[in-house]
VEXDREN-2710 file (C-alpha; in Angstrom, 1 decimal):
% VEXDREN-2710
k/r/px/py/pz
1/UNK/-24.8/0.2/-12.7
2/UNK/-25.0/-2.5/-10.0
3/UNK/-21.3/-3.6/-10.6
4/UNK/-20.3/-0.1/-10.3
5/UNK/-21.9/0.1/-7.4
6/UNK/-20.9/-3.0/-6.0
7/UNK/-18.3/-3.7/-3.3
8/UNK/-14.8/-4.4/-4.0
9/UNK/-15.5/-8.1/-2.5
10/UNK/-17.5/-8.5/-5.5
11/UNK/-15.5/-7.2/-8.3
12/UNK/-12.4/-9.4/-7.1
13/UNK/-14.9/-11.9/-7.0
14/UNK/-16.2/-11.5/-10.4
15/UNK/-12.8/-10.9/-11.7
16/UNK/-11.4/-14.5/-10.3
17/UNK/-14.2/-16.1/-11.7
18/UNK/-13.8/-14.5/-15.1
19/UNK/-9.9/-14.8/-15.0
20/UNK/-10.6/-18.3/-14.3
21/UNK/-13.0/-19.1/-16.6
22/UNK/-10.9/-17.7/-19.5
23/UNK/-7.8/-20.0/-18.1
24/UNK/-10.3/-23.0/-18.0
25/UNK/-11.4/-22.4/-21.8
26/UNK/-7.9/-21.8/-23.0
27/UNK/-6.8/-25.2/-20.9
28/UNK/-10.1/-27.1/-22.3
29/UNK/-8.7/-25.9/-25.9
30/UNK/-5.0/-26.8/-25.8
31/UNK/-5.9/-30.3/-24.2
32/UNK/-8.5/-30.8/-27.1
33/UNK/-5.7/-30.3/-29.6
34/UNK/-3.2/-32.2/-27.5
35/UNK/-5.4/-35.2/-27.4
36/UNK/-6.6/-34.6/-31.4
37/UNK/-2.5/-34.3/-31.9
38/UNK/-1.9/-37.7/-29.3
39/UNK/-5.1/-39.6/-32.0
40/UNK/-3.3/-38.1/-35.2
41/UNK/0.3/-39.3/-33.7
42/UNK/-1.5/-42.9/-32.6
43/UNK/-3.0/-43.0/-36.4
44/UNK/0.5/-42.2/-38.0
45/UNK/1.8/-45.0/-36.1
46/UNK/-0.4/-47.0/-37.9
47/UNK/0.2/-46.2/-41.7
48/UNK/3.8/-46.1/-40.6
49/UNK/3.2/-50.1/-39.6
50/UNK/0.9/-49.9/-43.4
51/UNK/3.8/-48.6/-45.2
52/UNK/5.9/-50.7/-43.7
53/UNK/4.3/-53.7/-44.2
54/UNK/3.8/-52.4/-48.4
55/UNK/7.4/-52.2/-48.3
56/UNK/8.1/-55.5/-47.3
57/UNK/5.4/-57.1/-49.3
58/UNK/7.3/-55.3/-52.5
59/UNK/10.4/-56.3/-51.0
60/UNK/9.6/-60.2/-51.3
61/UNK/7.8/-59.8/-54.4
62/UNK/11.4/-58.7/-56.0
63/UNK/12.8/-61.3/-54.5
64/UNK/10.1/-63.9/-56.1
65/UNK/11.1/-62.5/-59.4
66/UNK/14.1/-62.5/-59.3
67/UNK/15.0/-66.1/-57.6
68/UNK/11.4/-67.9/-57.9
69/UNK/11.6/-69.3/-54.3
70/UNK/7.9/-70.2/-52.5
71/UNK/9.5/-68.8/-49.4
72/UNK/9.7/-65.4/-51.1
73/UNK/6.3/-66.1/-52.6
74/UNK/4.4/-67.2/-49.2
75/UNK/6.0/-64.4/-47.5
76/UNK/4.4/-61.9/-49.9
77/UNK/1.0/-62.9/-49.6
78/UNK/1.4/-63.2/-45.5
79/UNK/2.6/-59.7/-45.6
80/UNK/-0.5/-58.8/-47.8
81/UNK/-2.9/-60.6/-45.1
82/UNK/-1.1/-58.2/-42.7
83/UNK/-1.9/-55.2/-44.3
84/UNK/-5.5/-56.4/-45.5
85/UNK/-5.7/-56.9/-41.4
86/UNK/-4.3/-53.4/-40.4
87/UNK/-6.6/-51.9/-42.5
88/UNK/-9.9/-53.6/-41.7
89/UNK/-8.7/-53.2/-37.4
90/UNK/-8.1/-49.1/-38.4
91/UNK/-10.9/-48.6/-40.5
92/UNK/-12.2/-45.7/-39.3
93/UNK/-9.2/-43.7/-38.5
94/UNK/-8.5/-44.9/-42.4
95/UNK/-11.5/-43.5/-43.7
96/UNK/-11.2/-40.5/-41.9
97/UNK/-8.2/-39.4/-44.4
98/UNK/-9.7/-37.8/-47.3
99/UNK/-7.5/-39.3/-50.9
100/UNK/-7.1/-36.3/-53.7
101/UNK/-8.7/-36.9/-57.1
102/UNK/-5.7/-38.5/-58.5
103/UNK/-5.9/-41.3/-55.7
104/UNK/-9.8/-41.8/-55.4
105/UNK/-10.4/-41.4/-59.1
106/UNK/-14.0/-41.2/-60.1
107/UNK/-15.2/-43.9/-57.4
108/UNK/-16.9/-43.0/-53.7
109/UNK/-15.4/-45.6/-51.9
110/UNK/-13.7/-45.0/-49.0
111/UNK/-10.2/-44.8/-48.4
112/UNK/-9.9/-48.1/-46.2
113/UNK/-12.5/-49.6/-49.4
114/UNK/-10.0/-48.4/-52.5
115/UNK/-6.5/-49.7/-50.1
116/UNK/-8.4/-53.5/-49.5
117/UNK/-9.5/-53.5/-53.2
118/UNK/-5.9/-52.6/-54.1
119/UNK/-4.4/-55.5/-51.7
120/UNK/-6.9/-57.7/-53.0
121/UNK/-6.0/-56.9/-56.1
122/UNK/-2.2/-57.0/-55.8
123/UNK/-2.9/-60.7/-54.1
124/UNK/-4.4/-62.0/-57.3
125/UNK/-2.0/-60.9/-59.6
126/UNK/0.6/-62.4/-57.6
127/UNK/-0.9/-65.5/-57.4
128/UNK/-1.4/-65.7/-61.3
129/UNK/2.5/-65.2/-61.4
130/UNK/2.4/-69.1/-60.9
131/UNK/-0.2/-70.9/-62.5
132/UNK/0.3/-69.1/-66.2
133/UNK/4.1/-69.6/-67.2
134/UNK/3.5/-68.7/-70.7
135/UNK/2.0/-64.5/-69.8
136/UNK/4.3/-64.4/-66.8
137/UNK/6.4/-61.6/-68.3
138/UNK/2.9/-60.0/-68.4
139/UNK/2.0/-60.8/-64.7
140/UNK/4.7/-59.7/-63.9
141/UNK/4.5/-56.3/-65.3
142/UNK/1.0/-56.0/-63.7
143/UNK/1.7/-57.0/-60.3
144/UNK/4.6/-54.3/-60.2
145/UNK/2.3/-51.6/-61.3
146/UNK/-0.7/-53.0/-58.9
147/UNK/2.5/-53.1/-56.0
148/UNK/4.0/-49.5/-57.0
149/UNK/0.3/-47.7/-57.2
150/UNK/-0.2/-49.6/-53.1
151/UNK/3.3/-47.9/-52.3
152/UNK/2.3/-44.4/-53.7
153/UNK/-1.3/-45.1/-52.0
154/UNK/0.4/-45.8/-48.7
155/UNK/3.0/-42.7/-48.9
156/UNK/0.4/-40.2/-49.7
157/UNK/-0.9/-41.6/-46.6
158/UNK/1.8/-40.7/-44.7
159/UNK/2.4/-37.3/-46.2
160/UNK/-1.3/-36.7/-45.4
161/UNK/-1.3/-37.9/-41.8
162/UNK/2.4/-35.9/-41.5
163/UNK/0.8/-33.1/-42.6
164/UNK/-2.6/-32.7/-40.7
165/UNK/0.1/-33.2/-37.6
166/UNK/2.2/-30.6/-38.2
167/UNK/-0.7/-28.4/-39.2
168/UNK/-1.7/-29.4/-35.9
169/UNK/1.2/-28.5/-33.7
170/UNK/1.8/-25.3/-35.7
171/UNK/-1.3/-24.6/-34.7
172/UNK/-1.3/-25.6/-31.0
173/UNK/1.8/-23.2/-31.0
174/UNK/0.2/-20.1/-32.1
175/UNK/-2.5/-20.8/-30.2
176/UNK/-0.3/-21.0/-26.8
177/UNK/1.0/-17.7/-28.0
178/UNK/-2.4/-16.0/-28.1
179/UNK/-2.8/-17.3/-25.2
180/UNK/-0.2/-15.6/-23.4
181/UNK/-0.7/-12.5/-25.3
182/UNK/-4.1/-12.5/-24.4
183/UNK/-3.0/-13.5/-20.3
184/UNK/-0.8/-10.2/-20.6
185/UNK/-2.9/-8.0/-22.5
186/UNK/-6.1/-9.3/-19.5
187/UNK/-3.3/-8.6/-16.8
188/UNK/-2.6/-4.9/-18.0
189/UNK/-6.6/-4.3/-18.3
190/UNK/-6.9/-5.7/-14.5
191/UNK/-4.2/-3.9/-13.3
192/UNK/-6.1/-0.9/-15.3
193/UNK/-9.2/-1.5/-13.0
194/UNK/-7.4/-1.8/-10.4
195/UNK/-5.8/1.2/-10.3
196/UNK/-9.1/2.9/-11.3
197/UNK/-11.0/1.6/-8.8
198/UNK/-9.0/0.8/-6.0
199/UNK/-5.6/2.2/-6.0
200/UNK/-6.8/6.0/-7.2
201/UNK/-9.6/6.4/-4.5
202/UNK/-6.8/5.4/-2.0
203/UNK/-4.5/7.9/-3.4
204/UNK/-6.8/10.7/-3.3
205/UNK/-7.5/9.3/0.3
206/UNK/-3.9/9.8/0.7
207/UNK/-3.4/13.2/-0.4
208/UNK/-6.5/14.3/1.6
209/UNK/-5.1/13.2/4.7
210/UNK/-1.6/14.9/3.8
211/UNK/-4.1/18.1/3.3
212/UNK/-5.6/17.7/6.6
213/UNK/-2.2/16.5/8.5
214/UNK/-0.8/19.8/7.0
215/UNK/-3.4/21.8/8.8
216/UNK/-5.9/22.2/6.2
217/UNK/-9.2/20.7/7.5
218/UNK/-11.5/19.7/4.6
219/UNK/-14.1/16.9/3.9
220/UNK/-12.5/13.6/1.7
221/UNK/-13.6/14.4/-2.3
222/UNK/-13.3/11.1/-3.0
223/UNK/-15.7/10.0/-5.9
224/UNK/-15.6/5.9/-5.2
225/UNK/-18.6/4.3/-4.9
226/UNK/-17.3/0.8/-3.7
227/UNK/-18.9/0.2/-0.5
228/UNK/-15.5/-0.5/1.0
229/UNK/-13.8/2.6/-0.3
230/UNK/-17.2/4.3/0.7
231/UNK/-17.2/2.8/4.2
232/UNK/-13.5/3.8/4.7
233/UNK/-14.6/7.5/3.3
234/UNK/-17.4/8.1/5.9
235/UNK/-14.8/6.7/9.0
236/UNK/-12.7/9.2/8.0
237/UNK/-15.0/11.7/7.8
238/UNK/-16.7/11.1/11.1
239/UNK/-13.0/10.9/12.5
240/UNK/-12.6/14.6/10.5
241/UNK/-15.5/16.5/11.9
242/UNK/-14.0/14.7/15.7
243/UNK/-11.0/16.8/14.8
244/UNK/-13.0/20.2/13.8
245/UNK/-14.7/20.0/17.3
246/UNK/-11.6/18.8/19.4
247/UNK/-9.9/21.6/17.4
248/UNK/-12.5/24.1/18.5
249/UNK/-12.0/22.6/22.2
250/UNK/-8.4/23.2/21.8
251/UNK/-8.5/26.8/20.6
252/UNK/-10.9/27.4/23.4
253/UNK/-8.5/25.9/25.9
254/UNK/-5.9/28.0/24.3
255/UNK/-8.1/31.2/24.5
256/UNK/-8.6/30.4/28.3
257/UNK/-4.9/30.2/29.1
258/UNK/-4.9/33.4/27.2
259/UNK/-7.3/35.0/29.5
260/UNK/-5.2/33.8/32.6
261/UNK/-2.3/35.5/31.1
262/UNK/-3.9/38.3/29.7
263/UNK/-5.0/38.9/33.6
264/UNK/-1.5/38.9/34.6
265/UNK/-0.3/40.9/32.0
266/UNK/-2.9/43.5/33.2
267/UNK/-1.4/43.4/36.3
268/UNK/2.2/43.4/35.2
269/UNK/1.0/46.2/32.7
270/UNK/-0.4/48.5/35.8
271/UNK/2.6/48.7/37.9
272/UNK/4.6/50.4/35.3
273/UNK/2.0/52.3/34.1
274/UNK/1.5/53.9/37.7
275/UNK/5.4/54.1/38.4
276/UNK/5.7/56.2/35.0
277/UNK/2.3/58.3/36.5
278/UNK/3.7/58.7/39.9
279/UNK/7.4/60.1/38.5
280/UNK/5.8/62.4/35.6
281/UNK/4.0/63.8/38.3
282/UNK/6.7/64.4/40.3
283/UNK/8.8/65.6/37.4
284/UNK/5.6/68.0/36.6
285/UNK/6.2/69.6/39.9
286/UNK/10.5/70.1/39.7
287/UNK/9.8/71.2/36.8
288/UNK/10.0/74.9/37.9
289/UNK/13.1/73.9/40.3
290/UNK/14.5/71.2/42.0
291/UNK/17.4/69.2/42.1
292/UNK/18.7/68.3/38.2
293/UNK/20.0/65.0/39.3
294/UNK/16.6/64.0/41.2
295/UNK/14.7/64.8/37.7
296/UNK/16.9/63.0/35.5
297/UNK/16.4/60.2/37.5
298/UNK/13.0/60.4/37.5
299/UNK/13.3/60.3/33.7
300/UNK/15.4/57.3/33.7
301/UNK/12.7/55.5/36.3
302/UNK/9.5/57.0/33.0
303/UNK/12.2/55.1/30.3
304/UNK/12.6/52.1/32.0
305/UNK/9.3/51.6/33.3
306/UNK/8.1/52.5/29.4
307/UNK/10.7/49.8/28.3
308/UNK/9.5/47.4/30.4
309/UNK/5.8/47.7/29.5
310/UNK/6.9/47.9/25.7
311/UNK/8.8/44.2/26.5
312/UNK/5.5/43.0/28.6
313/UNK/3.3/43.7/25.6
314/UNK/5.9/42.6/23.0
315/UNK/5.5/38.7/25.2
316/UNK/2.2/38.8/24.8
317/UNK/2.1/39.5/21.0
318/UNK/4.9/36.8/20.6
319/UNK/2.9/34.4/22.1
320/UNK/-0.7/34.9/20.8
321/UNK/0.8/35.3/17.3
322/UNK/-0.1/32.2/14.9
323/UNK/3.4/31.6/13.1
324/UNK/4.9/28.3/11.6
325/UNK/6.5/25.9/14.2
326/UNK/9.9/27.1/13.8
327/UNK/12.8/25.7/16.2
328/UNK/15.8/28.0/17.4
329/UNK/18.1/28.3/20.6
330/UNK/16.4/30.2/23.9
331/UNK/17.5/30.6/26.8
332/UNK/16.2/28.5/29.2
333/UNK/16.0/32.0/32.2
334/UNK/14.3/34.2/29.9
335/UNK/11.7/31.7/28.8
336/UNK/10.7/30.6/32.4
337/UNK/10.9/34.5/34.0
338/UNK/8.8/36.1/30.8
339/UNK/6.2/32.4/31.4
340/UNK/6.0/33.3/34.9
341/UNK/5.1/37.2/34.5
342/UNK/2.1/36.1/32.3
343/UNK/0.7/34.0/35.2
344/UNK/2.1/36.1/38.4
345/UNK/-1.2/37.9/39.5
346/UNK/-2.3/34.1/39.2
347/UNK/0.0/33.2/42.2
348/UNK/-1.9/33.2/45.3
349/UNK/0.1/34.3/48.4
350/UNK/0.1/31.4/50.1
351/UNK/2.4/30.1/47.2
352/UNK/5.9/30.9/47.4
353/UNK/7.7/30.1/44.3
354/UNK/11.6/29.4/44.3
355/UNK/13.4/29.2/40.1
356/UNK/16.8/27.6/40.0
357/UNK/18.0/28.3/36.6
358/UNK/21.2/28.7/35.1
359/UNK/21.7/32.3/32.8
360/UNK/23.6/30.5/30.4
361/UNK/21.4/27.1/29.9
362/UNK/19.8/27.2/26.1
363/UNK/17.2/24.9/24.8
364/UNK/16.2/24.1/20.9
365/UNK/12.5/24.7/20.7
366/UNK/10.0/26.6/19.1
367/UNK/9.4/29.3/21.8
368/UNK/5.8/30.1/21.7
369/UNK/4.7/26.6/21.6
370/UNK/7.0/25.5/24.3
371/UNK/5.9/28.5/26.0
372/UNK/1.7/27.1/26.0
373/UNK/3.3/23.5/27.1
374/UNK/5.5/25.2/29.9
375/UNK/1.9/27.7/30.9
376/UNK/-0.4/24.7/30.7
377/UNK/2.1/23.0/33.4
378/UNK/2.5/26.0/35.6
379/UNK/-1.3/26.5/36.0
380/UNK/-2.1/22.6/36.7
381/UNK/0.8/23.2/39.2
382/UNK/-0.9/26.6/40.7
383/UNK/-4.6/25.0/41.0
384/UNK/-3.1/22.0/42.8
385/UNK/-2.0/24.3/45.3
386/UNK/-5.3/26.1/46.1
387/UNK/-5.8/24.8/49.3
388/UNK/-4.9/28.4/51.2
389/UNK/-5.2/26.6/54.1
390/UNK/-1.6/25.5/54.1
391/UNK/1.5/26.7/52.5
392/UNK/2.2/25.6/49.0
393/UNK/5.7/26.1/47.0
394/UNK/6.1/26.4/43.4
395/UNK/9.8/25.0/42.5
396/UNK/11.1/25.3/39.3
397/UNK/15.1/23.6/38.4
398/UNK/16.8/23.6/35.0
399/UNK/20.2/21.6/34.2
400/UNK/22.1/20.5/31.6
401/UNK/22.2/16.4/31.6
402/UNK/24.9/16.2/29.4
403/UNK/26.1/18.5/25.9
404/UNK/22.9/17.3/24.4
405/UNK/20.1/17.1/26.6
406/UNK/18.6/20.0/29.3
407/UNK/16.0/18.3/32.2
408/UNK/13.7/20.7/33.5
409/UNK/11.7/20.2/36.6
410/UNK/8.3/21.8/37.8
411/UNK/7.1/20.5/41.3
412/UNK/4.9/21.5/43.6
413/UNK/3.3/20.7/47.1
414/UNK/-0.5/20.3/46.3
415/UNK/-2.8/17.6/46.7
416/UNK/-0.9/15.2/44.2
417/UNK/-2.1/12.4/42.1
418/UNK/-3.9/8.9/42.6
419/UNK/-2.6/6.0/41.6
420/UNK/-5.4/5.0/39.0
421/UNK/-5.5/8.8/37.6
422/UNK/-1.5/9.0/37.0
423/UNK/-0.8/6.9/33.7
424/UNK/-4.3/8.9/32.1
425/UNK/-3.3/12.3/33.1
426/UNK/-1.8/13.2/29.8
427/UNK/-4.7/11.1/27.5
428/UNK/-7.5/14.0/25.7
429/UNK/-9.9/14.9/27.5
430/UNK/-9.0/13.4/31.2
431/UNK/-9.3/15.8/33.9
432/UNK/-9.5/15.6/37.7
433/UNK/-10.9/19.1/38.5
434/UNK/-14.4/19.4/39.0
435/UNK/-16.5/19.6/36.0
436/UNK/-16.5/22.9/34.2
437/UNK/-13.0/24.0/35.8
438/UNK/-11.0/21.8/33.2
439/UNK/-11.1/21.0/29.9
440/UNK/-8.4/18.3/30.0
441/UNK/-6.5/19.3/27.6
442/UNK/-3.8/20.9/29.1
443/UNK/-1.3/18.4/29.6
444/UNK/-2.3/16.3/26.7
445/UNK/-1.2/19.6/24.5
446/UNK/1.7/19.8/26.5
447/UNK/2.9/16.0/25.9
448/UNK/2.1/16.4/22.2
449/UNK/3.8/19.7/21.8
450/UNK/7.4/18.4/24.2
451/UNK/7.4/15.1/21.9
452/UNK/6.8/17.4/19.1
453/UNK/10.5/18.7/19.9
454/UNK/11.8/15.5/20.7
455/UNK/11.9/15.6/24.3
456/UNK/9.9/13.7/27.0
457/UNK/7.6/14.4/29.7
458/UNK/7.7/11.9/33.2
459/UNK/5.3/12.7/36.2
460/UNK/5.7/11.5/39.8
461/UNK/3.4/12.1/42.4
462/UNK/2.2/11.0/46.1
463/UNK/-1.0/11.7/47.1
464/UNK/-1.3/14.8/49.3
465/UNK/2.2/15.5/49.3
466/UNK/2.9/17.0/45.6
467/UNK/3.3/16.6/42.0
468/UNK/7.0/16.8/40.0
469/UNK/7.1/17.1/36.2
470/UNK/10.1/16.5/34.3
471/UNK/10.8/17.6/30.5
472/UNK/14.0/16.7/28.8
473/UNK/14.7/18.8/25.6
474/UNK/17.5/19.1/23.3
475/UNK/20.3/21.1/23.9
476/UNK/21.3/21.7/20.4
477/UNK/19.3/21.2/17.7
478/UNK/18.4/18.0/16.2
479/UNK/15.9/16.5/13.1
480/UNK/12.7/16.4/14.9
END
C-alpha cells in the first residue's frame, strides 16, 4: 500500500536500485565462474606440464632399454624428480580432482598421495634395471607397467580437468543467456509498469483535456495515486474550475452585448412597426375611396416595412443562435450595416459615424462569431467617445490588401490609450473603464476569435486624440 501510494520519484528510485542490484548479482556470478574457469585453466596448465613431463620420462626410459646409455638413464630419473616436484608445489589443486574407482582403488589417499607413490614407485624400479642383470627382462616388464599406469594416471587427469572446464564454460554460456532472457523478460515487466502507472494516467490526462478543449467541461477521472500524477491532476483541475467561472464571465459578457443590441433592435424594431401602423391606418380610411395608386403604395410601404422587421429579427436570431464555428464567404457591407443596426440607438448624437465599404469586398469567417468580435470593437469605440462635450466620429474603412487578404479599420476620436495600458488592452480581464462598467473581456474575445480565423488585430492610439483598430482577414478561404 505505501509503494502504491508513493510518488513516482520513488518507484524509479526503487526500480534503479532493483534493476541494479539484479545486474550486480548476475555480474558477481559470471565473474565467479570466470575466475573458477581462469583457476581450472591455470590448473590444466599444470597437468599439461605433469603429462608432459610423464611423457618424457617414458620417452627416455625407451630409450634406456633399448640403447643402455646413463644419459638416457639419468635423464629419466631427473624427469621423475620434476614431476615428484610439480606435484608436491600443486598439491592442493591435485587433490582437489576426485580419481574414479578404477584409479583410487580401495585406498583413501589422495590424488597428489597415489601420483607421488606411483613416481616413487616408478623410480625404484628403474633403478633396479641396473644393479640386477640377471631379472632385468623382469624389471623391465615392471617398470613399463609402473610407467604405462603413471601415463593413464596423468591422462585421466587431463580428461578430468578438460572436462570440469568445459562443463564450466557450457555453463557460463547458458548462464549469460538467462541472463539476457531474464534482462528482456525485466525490461518488458518495467515497461509494463510503466505504462500502468505512468504512461495510462497521462493518456487519460490527455483525452480529458481533448474532452474539455472540445467544449465539454468535466473534472479529470484519473484514478493515479502517484503524488506526481496526483499533483498534476489537482493543477489541472484548479486550472478547470478557472475556466467554468471565466466561462460564466464570458457568457455574461456575451449576454450584456446582447442587451446593448437587443436595445437597438427594439428601436430598429419600433420604426417599422409604427410606419406599418401609421399606413394601415391610412389605408383603413381610403378604404371606402381614395386614390388606387395612393393605397397600393401604402401597401407596398406595410410589405416592406414587414420585410424589414422580419430581416431585423432574422439578425438577431442568427446571432444569438449557438451553432458550430463554421467558415464561409460574407460580404464585408452587409456584415458591418446589419453590426451597426444592432448598436444604432447606442450611437449618441454627438457621434457621427462615416462607413467606407466596398459592395463587392467578401471575407472568409464565421459570421456570428466575427460579428461579437466586430460588436465588442464597435462599443469600446462608442464608450470612448462619451465625452458629449465635444464631437466624436465613428470611421469605419474596408479594402482589399491584395487577392488574399481584406484590412479592416475601426477608429475613432475619443480619449485614446496610454502608453503603459496599450500592449495589455487585449490580455483577460484588463479594462480601463471604471469598475463595474467593463468586464474586460471584450477585446480579449475579440483577439481570440480574429486569430481564430487567421487574421490579426493591431491597435494604435494617442492619448486624447483617438483610437484605430485594424483586422486583416482572409479573403478566400484558408486551413485555419
Amino acid at each position: 500500500m505505501f509503494f502504491r501510494k508513493s510518488s513516482l520519484r520513488s518507484k524509479i528510485i526503487a526500480g534503479y536500485i532493483a534493476g541494479l542490484l539484479i545486474i550486480l548479482a548476475f555480474a558477481t556470478f559470471i565473474f565467479s565462474n570466470l575466475i573458477f574457469l581462469e583457476g581450472r585453466i591455470r590448473f590444466f596448465t599444470v597437468i599439461t606440464r605433469f603429462v608432459d613431463t610423464v611423457l618424457e620420462v617414458r620417452r627416455y626410459e625407451k630409450n634406456y632399454f633399448l640403447y643402455r646409455k646413463g644419459d638416457d638413464f639419468e635423464k629419466a630419473l631427473e624427469y621423475i624428480d620434476n614431476a615428484v616436484k610439480l606435484m608436491q608445489e600443486n598439491r592442493k589443486m591435485f587433490d582437489a580432482v576426485q580419481l574414479g574407482p578404477v584409479m583410487a582403488g580401495d585406498t583413501l589417499k589422495s590424488t597428489s598421495e597415489i601420483a607421488t607413490q606411483m613416481l616413487t614407485e616408478y623410480r625404484k624400479l628403474l633403478q633396479g634395471t641396473t644393479s640386477e642383470e640377471g631379472e632385468f627382462k623382469t624389471l623391465q616388464a615392471g617398470v613399463r607397467r609402473a610407467g604405462r599406469e603413471l601415463t593413464e594416471l596423468a591422462e585421466y587427469l587431463a580428461r578430468s580437468e578438460r572436462q570440469i572446464i568445459n562443463e564450466t564454460i557450457v555453463f557460463t554460456q547458458k548462464s549469460l543467456i538467462g541472463a539476457v532472457v531474464i534482462f528482456f523478460a525485466g525490461t518488458i515487466f518495467i515497461a509494463f509498469l510503466v505504462s500502468a502507472i505512468v504512461i495510462k494516467p497521462l493518456k487519460e490526462l490527455e483525452l480529458s483535456m481533448d474532452n474539455i478543449a472540445s467544449g465539454r467541461l468535466e473534472m479529470l477521472p484519473i484514478s493515479s495515486e502517484d503524488k506526481e500524477i496526483v499533483s498534476l491532476k489537482n493543477a489541472f483541475e484548479r486550472m478547470i474550475k478557472e475556466i467554468f467561472s471565466q466561462r460564466d464571465i464570458i457568457r455574461s459578457e456575451k449576454l450584456t452585448s446582447l442587451g446593448t443590441m437587443l436595445a437597438g433592435i427594439a428601436h430598429e424594431i419600433n420604426n417599422p412597426l409604427s410606419n406599418i401602423s401609421t399606413s394601415a391606418e391610412i389605408l383603413a380610411e381610403e378604404l371606402s375611396g381614395g386614390d388606387m395608386e395612393f393605397k397600393r403604395d401604402l401597401i407596398d410601404q406595410i410589405i416592406q416595412e414587414t420585410d424589414r422587421a422580419r430581416d431585423i429579427v432574422r439578425s438577431v436570431l442568427e446571432y444569438t443562435r449557438e451553432r458550430e464555428f463554421k467558415i464561409e464567404p460574407t460580404n464585408v457591407s452587409s456584415l458591418v450595416s446589419e453590426t451597426m443596426r444592432f448598436i444604432r440607438s447606442d450611437i449618441p448624437p454627438h457621434i457621427t459615424v462615416r462607413i467606407d465599404v466596398p459592395e463587392n469586398l467578401s471575407i472568409t469567417v464565421d459570421k456570428q462569431k466575427f460579428q461579437h468580435a466586430l460588436l465588442n470593437i464597435l462599443k469600446n469605440a462608442i464608450d470612448a467617445m462619451s465625452d458629449r462635450t465635444r464631437e466624436g466620429k465613428l470611421s469605419i474603412k474596408a479594402h482589399a490588401s491584395d487577392k488574399r487578404w481584406v484590412t479592416i479599420e475601426i477608429s475613432d476620436t475619443g480619449m485614446g490609450i496610454d502608453e503603459d495600458s496599450l500592449p495589455k488592452i487585449f490580455d483577460p480581464f484588463f479594462t480601463t473603464k471604471d469598475v463595474g462598467k467593463g468586464t474586460g473581456l471584450g477585446l480579449f474575445i475579440s483577439h481570440n476569435i480574429i486569430e481564430q480565423h487567421g487574421g490579426s488585430i493591431d491597435v494604435e492610439s494617442t492619448r486624447g486624440k483617438g483610437t484605430t483598430f485594424t483586422i486583416t482577414l482572409p479573403a478566400e478561404r484558408r486551413e485555419i
